[in-house]
FIZA-277137 format. One line per 4 residues: number of its first residue (from 1); their letters; for each residue x negated, y, z of C-alpha. Coordinates in steps of 0.5 Angstrom, whole numbers, plus 2048, in hexadecimal, padded with zeros to 3 digits. Last residue first. Layout:
<sites>
NUM) a) X:Y:Z | ...
</sites>
This chain:
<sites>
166) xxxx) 7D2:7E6:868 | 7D5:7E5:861 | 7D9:7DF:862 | 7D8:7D9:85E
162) xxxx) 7DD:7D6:85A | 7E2:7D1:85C | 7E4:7CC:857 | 7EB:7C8:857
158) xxxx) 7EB:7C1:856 | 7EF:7BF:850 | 7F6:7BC:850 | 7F6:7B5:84D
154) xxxx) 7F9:7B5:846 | 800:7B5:845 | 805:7AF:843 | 803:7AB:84A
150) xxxx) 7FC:7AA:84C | 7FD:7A2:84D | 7FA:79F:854 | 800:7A2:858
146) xxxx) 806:7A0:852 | 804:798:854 | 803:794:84D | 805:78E:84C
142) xxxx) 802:78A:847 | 805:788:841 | 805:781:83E | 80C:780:841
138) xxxx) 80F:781:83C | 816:785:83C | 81B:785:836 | 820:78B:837
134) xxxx) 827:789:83A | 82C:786:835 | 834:788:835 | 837:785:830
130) xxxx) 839:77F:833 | 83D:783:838 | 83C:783:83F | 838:789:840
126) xxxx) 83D:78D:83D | 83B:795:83D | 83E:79A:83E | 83E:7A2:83C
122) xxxx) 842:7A7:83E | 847:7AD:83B | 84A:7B1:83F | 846:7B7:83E
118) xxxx) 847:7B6:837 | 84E:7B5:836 | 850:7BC:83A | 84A:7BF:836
114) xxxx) 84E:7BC:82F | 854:7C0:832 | 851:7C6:833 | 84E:7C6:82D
110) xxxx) 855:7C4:829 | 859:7C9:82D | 853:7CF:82B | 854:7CC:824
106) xxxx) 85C:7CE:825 | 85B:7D5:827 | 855:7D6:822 | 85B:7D4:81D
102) xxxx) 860:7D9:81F | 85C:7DE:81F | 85A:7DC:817 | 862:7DC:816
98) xxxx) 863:7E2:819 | 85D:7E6:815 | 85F:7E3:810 | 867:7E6:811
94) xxxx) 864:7EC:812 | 860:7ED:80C | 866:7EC:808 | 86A:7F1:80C
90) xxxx) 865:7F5:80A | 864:7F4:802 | 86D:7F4:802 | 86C:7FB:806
86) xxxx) 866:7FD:800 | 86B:7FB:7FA | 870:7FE:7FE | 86D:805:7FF
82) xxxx) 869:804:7F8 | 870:803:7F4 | 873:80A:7F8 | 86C:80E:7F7
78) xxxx) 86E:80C:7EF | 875:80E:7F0 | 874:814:7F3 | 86E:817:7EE
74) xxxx) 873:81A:7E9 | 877:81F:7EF | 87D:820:7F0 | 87F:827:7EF
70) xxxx) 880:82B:7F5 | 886:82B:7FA | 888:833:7FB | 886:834:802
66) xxxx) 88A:836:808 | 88F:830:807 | 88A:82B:807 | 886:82E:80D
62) xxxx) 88B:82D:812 | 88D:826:80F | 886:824:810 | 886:827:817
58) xxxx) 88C:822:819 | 889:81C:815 | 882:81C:819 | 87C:81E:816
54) xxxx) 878:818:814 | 870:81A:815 | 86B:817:810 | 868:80F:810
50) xxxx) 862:80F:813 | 85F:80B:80D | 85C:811:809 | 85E:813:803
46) xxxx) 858:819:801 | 85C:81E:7FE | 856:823:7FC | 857:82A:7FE
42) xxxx) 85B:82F:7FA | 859:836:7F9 | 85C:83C:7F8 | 858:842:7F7
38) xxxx) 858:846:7FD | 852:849:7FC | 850:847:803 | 852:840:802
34) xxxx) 84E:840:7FB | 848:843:7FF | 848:83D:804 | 849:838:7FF
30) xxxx) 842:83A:7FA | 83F:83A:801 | 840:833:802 | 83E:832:7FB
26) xxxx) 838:835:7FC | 836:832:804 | 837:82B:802 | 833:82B:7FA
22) xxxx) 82D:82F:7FF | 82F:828:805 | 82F:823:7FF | 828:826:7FC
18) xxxx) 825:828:802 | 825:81F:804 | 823:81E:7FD | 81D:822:7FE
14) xxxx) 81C:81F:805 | 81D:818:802 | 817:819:7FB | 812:81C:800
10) xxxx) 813:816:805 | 812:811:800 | 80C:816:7FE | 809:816:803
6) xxxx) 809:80F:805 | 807:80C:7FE | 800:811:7FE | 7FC:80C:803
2) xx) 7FD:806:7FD | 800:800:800
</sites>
């Protein structure tokens, strides 16, 4: 790696960094000054899922008959089909989430069952059966007594004692 490539990289990312803040601060501007002038400016209709505010029907009627009804927007139909296109999307998410809930439920019941059976379980053994064999002995093998034998870890080392400095 070459000891110029760090320098660079970050050049390159600060650069772009001021590039979006500069490319930020002048549109904002621009908006501020079309606010001021009193030009109308209409905001970008970002639909969100916070469904808006429902006035209640008294309110409603209220302002109906103070005001002229508009024409009907073209745009209704469209948002009315991707409001059901998007009710008929979440309610089907619901209902796999449901069934996915469901299931986890019932593998948690078979686990705990399966635990249940396990702790229960216990292992015999038929000595009387013809099928029971013990191992083969031979009497070939001399008896070892567990002192004379070191066991599995080698003996322990004698400890040192060093010298003292007096």
């Amino acid at each position: 790696m070459k000891a110029s490539t760090i320098p660079i990289a970050s050049a390159i990312a600060i650069s772009a960094m001021s590039t979006a803040a500069l490319s930020h601060w002048w549109s904002v501007r621009q908006f501020a000054a079309a606010v001021d002038a009193g030009l109308p400016v209409t905001p970008i209709h970002i639909p969100s899922l916070i469904p808006e505010r429902q006035t209640p029907p008294a309110e409603m009627a209220k302002t109906q008959a103070a005001t002229p009804t508009p024409a009907p927007k073209p745009q209704a139909p469209a948002l009315a089909a991707s409001d059901l296109h998007q009710k008929a999307f979440y309610e089907a998410l619901i209902r796999k989430m449901e069934n996915l809930q469901n299931q986890n439920r019932d593998l948690l019941d078979q686990v705990a069952e399966t635990n249940r059976d396990l702790m229960k379980l216990e292992f015999r053994v038929d000595t009387h059966s013809e099928q029971f064999r013990p191992l083969p002995v031979s009497e070939d093998i001399p008896m070892t007594r567990l002192e004379d034998d070191p066991g599995v870890l080698p003996p322990r080392a004698e400890p040192v004692e060093l010298p003292t400095q007096e």
